[in-house]
N, C-alpha and C positions, 0 to 999 in steps of 0.2 A: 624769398618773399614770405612773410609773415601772414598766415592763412591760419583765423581758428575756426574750426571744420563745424563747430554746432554753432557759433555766432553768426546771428540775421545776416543779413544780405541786406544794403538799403540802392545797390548800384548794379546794372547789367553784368558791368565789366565785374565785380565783385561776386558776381553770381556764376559766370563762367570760370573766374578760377577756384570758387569753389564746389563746383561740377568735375571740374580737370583733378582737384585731389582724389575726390573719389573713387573718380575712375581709371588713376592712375595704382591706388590701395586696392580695389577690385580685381584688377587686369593683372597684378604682380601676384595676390593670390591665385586666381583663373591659372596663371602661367604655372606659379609651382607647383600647383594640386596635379596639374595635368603631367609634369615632367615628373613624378612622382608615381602617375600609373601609366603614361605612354613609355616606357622605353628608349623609341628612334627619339622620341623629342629631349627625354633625357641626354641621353648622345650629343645632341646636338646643340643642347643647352652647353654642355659641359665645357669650359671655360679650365680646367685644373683646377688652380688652386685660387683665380683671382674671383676676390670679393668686394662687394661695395657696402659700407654703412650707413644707412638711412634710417634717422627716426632711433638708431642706437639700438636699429638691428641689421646684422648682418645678410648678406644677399649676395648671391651668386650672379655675378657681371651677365650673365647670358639671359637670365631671367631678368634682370633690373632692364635689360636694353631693350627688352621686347614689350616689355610693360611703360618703358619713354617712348616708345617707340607707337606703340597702337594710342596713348593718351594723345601724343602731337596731331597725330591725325584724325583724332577722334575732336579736337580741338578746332585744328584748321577747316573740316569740311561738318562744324557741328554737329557731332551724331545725335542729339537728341532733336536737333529740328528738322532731320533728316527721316528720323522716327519718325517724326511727329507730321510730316508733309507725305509720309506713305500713309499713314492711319488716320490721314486726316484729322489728328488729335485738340490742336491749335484755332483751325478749320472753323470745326462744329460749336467749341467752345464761345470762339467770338463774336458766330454769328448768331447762336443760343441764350449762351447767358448775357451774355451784353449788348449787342446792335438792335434787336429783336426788342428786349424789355426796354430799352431808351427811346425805343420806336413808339412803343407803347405807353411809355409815360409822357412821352412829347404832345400825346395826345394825337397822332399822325393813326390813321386806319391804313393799314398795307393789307393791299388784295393779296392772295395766294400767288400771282403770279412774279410779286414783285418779289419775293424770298430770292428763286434764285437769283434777281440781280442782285440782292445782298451779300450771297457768297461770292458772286462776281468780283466784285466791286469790294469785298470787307477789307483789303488793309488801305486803301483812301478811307474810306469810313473811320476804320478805327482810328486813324490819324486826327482825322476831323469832327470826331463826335465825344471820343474817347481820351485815346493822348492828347489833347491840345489840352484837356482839363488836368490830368491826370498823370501826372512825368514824376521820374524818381530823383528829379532834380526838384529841392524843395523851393529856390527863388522863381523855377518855373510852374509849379502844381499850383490846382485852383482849389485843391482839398486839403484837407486835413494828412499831411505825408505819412502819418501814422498808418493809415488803411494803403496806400502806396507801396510802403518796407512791407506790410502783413502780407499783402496781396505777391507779392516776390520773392518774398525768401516761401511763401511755400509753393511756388512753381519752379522756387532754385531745389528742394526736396522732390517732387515730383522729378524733375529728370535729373539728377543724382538715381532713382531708383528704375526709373526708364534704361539709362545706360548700366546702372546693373545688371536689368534683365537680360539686355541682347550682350554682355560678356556670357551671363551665365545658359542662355541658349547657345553662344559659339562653343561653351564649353562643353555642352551635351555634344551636338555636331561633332564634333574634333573625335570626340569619344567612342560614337556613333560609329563615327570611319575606321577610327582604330579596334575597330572590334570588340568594345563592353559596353555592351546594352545595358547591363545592370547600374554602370557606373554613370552613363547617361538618364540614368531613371532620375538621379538624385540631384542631377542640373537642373532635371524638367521639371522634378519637383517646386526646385526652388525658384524657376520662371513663374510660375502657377500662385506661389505666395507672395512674391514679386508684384504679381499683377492685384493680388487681394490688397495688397502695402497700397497700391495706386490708387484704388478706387476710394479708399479711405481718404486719402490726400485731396485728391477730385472736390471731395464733397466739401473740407477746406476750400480750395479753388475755388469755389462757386460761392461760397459764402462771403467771401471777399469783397469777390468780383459784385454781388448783389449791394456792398458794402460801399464801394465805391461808386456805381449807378446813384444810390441814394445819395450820395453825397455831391457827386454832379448836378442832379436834378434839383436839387435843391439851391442851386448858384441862381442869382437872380439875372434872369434874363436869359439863361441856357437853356431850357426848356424851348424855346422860339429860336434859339439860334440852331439847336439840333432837330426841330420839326420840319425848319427850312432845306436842310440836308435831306431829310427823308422825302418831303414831298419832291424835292424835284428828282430822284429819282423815276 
């Protein structure tokens, strides 16, 4: 499959497999690094003499299999929305920067008590206030698909480096247990700038997202169709 790793994203499906290289490139490092200073894992890795070619480099079958092996499942049970549903990452976003402000430009006044039914309630909302205008399917979207692809390839970057961080936290842990603190300093390190990489990105995410509100609210006749949403909560 034909993946290039810094080209936009304009589709879900497009966005997941290119998360899955990433974190397939990350997890092959994570693994050699560590059979490099664990020993037993050495050992254990050690295959003799077979090797696999990828990318037109060479790699050691014990590490290539462990790093197919955590991407499939990191794939199958989405580790970044898995992330992202313990940190409530997705959560806060959609009920902050987007269901909130369209509430508010609809012209709809929400009491205080009605937020938490917004969390409640956000993915019907987002369906119905948000996606219905707003799809990366361009004969489906009611905006300009430009702000759509923008809006996705940078939340396909955002966890690209989410799933980096928790390889390179497992790889402190690992480390952790195996007895070098020092060697785990330089994992936790790199979780810490990891998460600085994020917040950066974030602020993309939101600039978007405000990008796209504007541009929904602006559909003539959307403004009343999403006030009716609000009020009848």
């Amino acid at each position: 499959m034909d993946i290039n790793p810094f080209g936009t994203v304009s589709s879900y499906s497009k966005m997941l497999r290119k998360i899955g290289f990433f974190n397939f490139c990350f997890s092959l490092i994570a693994v050699m690094y560590l059979a490099s200073r664990v020993p037993k894992l050495d050992r254990l890795l050690d295959w003799g003499s077979s090797t696999v070619t990828w990318a037109s480099i060479t790699i050691g079958v014990g590490a290539f299999l462990v790093a197919v092996v955590f991407t499939g499942l990191s794939r199958i049970f989405k580790l970044h929305d898995r992330v992202s549903d313990i940190l409530g990452i997705r959560a806060a976003f959609d009920v902050h920067e987007i269901l909130m402000p369209m509430a508010l430009a609809s012209g709809v006044s929400l009491p205080v008590d009605k937020v938490p039914e917004i969390s409640r309630r956000r993915n019907d909302l987002m369906h119905r206030v948000f996606y219905k205008y707003a799809s990366s399917d361009p004969s489906r979207t009611r905006i300009d698909p430009h702000y759509v692809t923008m809006a996705l390839d940078q939340w396909c970057w955002y966890w690209v480096v989410v799933e980096a961080a928790v390889i390179a936290a497992t790889t402190g842990i690992v480390l952790i247990i195996s007895g070098q603190p020092a060697e785990a300093c330089g994992a936790l390190v790199t979780v810490a700038l990891l998460t600085a990489v994020l917040k950066g990105i974030m602020r993309g995410c939101r600039r978007y997202a405000y990008q796209e509100v504007q541009q929904i609210m602006a559909q003539e006749d959307t403004a009343e169709a999403v006030a009716e949403v609000f009020r009848a909560l």
